[in-house]
C-alpha positions in Angstrom: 73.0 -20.2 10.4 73.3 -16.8 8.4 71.3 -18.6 5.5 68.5 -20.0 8.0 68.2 -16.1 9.1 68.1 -14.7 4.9 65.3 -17.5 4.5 63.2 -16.6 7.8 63.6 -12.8 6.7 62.8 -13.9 3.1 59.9 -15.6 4.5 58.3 -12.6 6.2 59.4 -10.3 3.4 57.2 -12.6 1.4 54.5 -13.2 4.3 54.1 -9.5 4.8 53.5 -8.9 0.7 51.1 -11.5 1.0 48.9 -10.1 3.9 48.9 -6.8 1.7 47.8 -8.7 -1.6 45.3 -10.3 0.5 43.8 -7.1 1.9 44.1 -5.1 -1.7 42.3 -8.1 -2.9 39.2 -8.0 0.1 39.1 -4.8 -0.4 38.1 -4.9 -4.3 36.2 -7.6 -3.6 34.1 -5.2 -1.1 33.7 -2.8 -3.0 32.5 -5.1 -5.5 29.8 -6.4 -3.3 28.7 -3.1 -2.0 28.3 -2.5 -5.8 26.2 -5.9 -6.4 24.4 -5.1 -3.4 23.1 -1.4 -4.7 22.6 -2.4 -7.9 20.0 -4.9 -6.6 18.6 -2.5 -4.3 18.2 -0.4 -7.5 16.6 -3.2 -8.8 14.5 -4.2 -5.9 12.9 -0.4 -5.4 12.4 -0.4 -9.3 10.4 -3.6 -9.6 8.3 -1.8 -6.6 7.7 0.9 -8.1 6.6 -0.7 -11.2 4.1 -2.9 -9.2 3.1 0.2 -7.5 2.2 1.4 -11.0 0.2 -1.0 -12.5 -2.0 -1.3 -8.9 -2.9 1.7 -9.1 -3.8 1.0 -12.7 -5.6 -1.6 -11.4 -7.4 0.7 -8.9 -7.9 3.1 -11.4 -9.3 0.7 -14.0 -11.5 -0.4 -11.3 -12.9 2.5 -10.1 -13.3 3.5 -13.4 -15.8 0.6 -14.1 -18.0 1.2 -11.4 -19.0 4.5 -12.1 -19.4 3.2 -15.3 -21.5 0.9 -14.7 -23.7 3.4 -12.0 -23.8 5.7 -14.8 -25.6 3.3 -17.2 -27.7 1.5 -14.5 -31.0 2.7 -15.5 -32.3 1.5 -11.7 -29.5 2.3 -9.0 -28.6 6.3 -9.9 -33.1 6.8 -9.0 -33.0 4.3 -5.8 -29.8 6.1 -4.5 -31.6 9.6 -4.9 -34.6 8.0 -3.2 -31.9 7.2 -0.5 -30.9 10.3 -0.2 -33.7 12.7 -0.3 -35.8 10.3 2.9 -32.8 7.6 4.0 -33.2 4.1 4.4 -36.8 4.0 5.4 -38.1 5.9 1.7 -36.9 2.5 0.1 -38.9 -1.1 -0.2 -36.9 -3.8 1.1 -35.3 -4.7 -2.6 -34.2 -1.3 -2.9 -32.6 -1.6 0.2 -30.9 -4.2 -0.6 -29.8 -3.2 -3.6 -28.2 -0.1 -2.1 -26.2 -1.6 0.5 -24.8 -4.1 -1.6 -23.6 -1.2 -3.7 -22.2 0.8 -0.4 -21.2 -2.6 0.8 -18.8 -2.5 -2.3 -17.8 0.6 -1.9 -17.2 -0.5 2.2 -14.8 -3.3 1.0 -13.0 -1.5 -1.6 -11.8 1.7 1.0 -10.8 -1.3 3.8 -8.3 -3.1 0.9 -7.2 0.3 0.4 -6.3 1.1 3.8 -5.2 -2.1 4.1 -2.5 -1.6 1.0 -1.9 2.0 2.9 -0.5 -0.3 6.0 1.3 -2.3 4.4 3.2 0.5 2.0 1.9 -0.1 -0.7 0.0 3.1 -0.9 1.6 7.0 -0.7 -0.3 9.1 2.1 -1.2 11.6 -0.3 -3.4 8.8 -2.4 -4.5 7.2 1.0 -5.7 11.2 2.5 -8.0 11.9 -0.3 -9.6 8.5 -0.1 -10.1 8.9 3.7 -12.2 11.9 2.7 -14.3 10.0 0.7 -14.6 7.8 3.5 -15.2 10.5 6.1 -18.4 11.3 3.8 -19.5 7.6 3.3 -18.8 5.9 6.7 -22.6 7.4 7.9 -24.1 5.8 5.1 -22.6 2.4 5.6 -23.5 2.9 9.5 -27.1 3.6 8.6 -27.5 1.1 5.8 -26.0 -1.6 8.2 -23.1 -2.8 5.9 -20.3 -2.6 8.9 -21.2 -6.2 9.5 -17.8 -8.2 9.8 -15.6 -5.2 9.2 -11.9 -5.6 9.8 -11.3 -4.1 13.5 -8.2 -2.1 12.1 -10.3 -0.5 9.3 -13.1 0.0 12.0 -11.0 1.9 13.8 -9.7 4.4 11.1 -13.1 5.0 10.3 -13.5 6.4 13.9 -10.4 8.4 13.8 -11.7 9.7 10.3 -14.7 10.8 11.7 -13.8 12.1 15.3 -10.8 14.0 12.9 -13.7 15.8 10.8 -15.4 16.4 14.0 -12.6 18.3 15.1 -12.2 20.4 12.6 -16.1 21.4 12.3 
């Protein structure tokens, strides 16, 4: 009987060591995945930011190449100025068209960029000095006619934009 009683104390002396090796060894293992887990959160917000990067190269590139290419028009720089100086009506119907395709452009470039802005992929500081190119644009585009299927959303901010500026005047 005494030997039944060593073994069933020898069996919970070794029982009892086991439950601790088991939790030192969950434990490491936590702390291993913890580890795993913020090194590919690292790796996650790094591979953002680098796509971050090279759209706004993109933009950049972009935006770059427009005015580029109004710089070197010979026609659109005179038929804007001619938009400017007596509106739509000053222009013949080609010129017309001509500049609300180009503020058309300009229309669907600031919605994908308020569009990126909503989904995170622009910083508010970026977005906030576009939106005051916008405040000074949206007119045109109302009175050159180019809000024609306009995403709602983006319809929208251009109101806030404007009633904002109004506002503050």
């Amino acid at each position: 009987m005494e030997t039944i009683q060593m073994l069933g104390s020898l069996g919970e002396f070794v029982g009892a060591i086991a439950v601790v090796a088991t939790l030192v060894y969950l434990a490491i293992q936590v702390r291993h995945s913890k580890e795993a887990m913020e090194g590919n959160t690292k790796s996650v917000d790094e591979s953002r930011k680098l796509a971050m990067a090279q759209e706004y190269q993109a933009r950049a590139t972009i935006t770059e190449q427009s005015f580029q290419l109004l710089a070197d028009s010979t026609y659109l720089p005179s038929v804007m100025l001619k938009y400017q100086e007596g509106g739509g009506d000053a222009l013949t119907p080609e010129e017309q068209f001509r500049v609300s395709r180009f503020y058309m452009g300009l229309r669907v470039r600031f919605d994908n960029l308020y569009y990126q802005y909503q989904l995170g992929f622009l910083d508010e500081q970026y977005y906030k000095a576009n939106a005051n190119f916008i405040r000074n644009v949206a007119p045109v585009w109302a009175d050159l006619e180019v809000t024609a299927a306009i995403r709602p959303a983006f319809q929208e901010e251009i109101e806030r934009i404007l009633s904002e500026a109004e506002a503050q005047s």
